[in-house]
Backbone as a ProteinNet text record, in pm:
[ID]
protein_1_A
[PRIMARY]
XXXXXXXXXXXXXXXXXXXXXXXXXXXXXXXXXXXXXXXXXXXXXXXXXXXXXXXXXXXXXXXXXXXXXXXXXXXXXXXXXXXXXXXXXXXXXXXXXXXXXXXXXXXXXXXX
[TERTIARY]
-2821.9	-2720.9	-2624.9	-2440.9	-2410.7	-2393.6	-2364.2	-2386	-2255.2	-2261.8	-2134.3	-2035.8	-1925.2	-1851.6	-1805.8	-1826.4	-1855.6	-1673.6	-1664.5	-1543.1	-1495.2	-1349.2	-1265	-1192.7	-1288.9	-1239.3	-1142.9	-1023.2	-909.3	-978.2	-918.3	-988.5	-873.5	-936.6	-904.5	-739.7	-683.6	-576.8	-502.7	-431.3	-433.7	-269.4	-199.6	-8.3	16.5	-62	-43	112.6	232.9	367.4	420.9	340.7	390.7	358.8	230.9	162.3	287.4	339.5	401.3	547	609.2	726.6	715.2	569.1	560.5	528.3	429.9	435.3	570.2	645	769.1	859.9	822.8	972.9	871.3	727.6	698.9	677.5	705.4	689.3	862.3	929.5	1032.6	1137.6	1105	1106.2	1031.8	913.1	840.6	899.6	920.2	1023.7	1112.3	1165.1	1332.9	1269.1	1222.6	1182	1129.5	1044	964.8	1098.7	1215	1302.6	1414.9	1588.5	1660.5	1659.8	1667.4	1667.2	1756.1	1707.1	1794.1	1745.9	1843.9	1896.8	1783.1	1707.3	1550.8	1432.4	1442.5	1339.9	1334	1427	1378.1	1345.1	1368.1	1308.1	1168.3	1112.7	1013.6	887.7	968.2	886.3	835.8	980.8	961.8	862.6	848.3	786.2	617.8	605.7	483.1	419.4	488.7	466.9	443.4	484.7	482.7	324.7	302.2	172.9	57	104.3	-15.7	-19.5	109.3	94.8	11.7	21	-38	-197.5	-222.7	-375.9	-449.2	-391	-411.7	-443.2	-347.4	-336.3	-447.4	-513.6	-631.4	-727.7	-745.5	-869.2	-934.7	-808.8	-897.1	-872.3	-986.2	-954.8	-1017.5	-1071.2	-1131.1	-1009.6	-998.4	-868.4	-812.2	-1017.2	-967.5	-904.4	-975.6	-896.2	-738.2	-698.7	-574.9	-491.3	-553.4	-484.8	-459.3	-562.4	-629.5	-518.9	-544.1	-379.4	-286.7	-233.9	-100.4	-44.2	-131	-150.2	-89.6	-188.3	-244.7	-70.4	-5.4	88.5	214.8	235.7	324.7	370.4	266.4	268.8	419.6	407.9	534.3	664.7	655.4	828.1	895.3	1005.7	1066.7	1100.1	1044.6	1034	1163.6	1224.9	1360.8	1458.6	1478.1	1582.5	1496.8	1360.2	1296.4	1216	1234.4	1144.8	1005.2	950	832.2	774.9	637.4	545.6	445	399.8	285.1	231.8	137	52.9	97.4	208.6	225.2	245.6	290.3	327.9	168.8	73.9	16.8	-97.1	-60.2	-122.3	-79.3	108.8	129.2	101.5	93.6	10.7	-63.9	-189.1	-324.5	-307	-256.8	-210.6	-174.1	-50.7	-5.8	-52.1	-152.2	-276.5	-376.4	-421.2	-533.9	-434.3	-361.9	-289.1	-307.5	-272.6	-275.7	-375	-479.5	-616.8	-671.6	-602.9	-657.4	-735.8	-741.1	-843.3	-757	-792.5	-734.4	-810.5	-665.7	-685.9	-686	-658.4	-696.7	-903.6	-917.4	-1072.2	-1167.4	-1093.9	-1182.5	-1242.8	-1203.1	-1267.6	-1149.4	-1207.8	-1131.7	-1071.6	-899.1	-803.7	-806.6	-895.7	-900.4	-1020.2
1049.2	1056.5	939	985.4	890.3	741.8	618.4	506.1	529.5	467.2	507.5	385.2	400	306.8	169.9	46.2	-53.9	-8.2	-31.3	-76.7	-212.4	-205.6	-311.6	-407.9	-518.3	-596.7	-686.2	-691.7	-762.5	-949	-1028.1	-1177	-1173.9	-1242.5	-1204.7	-1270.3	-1159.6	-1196.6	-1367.4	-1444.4	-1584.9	-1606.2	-1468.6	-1492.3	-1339.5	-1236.3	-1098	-1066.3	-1139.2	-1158.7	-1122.8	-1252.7	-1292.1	-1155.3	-1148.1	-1034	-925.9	-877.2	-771.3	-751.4	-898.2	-913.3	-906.7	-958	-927.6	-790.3	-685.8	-556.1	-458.8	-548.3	-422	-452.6	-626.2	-618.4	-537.6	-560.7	-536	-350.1	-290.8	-152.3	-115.6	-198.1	-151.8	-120.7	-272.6	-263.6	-162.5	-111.2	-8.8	117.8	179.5	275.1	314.9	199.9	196.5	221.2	158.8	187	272.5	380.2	500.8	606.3	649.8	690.4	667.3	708.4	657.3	573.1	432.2	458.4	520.3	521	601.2	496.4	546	427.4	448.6	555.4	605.5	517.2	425.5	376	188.6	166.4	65.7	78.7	175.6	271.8	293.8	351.5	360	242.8	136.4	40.2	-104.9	-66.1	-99.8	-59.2	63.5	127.8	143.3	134.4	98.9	-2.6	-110.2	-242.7	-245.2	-239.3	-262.7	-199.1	-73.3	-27.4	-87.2	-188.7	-258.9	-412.9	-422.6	-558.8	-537.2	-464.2	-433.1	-387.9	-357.8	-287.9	-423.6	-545.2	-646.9	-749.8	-726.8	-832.6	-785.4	-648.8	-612.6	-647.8	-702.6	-751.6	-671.7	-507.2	-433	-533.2	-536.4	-594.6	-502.2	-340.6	-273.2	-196.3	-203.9	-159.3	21.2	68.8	183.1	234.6	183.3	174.8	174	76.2	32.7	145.3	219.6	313.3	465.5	471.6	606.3	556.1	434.5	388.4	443.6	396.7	437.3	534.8	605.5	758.1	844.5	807.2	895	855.1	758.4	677.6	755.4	729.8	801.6	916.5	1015.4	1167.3	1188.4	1151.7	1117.4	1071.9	1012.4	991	1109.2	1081.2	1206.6	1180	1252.8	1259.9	1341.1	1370.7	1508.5	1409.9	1305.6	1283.2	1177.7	1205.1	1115.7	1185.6	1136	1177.8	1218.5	1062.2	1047.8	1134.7	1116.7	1155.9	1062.4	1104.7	1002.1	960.1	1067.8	1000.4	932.9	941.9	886.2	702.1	723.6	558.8	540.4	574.9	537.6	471.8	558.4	470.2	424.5	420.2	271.9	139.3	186.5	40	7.4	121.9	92.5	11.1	41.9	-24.4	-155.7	-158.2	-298.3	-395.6	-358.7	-486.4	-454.5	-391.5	-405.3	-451.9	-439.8	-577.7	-701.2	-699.2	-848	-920.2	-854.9	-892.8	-872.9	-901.1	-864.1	-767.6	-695.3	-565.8	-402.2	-385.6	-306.3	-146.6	-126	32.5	149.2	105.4	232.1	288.9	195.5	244.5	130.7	61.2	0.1	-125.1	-179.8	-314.1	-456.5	-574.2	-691.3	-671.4	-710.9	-735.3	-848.5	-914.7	-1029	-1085.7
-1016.4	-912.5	-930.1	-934.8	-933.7	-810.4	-814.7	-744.7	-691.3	-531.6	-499.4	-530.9	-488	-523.5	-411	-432.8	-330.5	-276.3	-169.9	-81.3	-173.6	-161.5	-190.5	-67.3	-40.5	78.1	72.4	88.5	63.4	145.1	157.2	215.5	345.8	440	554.3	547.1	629.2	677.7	706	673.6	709.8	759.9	696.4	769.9	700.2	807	762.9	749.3	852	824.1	665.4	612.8	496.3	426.2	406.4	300	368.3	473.8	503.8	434.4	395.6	338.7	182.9	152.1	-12.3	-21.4	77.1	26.5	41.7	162.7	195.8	32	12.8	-152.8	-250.2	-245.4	-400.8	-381.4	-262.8	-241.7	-296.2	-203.4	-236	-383.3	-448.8	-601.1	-668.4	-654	-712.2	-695.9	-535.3	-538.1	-620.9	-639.1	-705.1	-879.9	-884.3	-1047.2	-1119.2	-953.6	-1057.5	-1077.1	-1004.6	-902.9	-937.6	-968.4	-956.2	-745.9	-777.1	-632.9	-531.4	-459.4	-318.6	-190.3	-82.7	14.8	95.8	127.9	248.7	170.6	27.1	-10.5	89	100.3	204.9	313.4	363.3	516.4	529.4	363.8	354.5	338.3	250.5	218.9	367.2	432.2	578.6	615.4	672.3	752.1	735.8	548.5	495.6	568.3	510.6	575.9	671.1	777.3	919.6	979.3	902.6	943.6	873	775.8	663.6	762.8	825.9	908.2	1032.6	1083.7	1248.2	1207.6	1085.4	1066	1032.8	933.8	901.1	1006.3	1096	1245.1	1338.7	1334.3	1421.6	1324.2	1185.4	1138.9	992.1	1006.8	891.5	780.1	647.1	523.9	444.3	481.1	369.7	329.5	179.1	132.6	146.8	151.8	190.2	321.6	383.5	545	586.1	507.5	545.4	454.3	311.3	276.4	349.5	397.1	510.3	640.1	640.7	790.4	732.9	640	564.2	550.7	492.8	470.1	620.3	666.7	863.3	921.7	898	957.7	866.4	745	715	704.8	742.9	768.8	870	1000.8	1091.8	987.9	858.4	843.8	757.7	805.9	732	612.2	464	370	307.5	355.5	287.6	222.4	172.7	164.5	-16.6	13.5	-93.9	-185.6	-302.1	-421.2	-393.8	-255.3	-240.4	-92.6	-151.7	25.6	50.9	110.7	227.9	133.5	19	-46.5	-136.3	-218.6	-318.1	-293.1	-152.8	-86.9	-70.7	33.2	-6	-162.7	-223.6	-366.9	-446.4	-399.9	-431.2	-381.9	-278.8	-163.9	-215.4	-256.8	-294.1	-458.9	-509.4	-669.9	-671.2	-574.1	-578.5	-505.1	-445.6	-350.2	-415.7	-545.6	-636.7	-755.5	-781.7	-890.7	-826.8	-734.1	-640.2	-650.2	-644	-653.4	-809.5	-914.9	-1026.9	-1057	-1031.3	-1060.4	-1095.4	-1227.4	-1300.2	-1187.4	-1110.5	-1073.8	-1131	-1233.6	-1326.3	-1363.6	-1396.1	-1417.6	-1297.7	-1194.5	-1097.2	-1142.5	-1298.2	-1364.2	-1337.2	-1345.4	-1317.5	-1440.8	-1372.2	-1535.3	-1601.6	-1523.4	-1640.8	-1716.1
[MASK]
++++++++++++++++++++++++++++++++++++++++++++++++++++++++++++++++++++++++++++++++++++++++++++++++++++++++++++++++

């Protein structure tokens, strides 16, 4: 049987602010780069954010959690005008706070 897979616990919150301004630029730069960009990608990377700040500020640090927030949260924005959807933001979230943390999301091993 396979072993399940441990949760990824981010370290607690210490200026969830801050982390909210590095995921809204490093979401927003990512947008733009998979994408010709378009003007609804800072709307989006906002709006990411803001629900990664308020989940952070009540204490979540399991990474799946805060992606399942993301997810559950971005369903409500309106997507018509973007390349992207809920999920795809969410796992960019999930990518670029497992780069953050050194750990290669591709196969779940440390990148370094």
């Amino acid at each position: 049987m396979a072993e399940p897979v441990e949760p990824i616990i981010l370290p607690p919150a210490e200026n969830p602010e801050q982390e909210g301004q590095w995921l809204n630029a490093s979401l927003h730069r990512w947008l733009n780069t998979e994408f010709p960009p378009e003007a609804v990608n800072a709307e989006i990377a906002e709006r990411a954010a803001q629900v990664f700040v308020r989940q952070r500020m009540e204490g979540e640090n399991d990474l799946g959690s805060l992606v399942l927030a993301i997810l559950t949260e971005m369903q409500g924005f309106d997507f018509s005008k973007s390349f992207y959807g809920e999920f795809a933001i969410a796992n960019a979230v999930s990518d670029l706070l497992l780069d953050s943390l050194g750990i290669d999301h591709c196969c779940g091993a440390d990148a370094g």
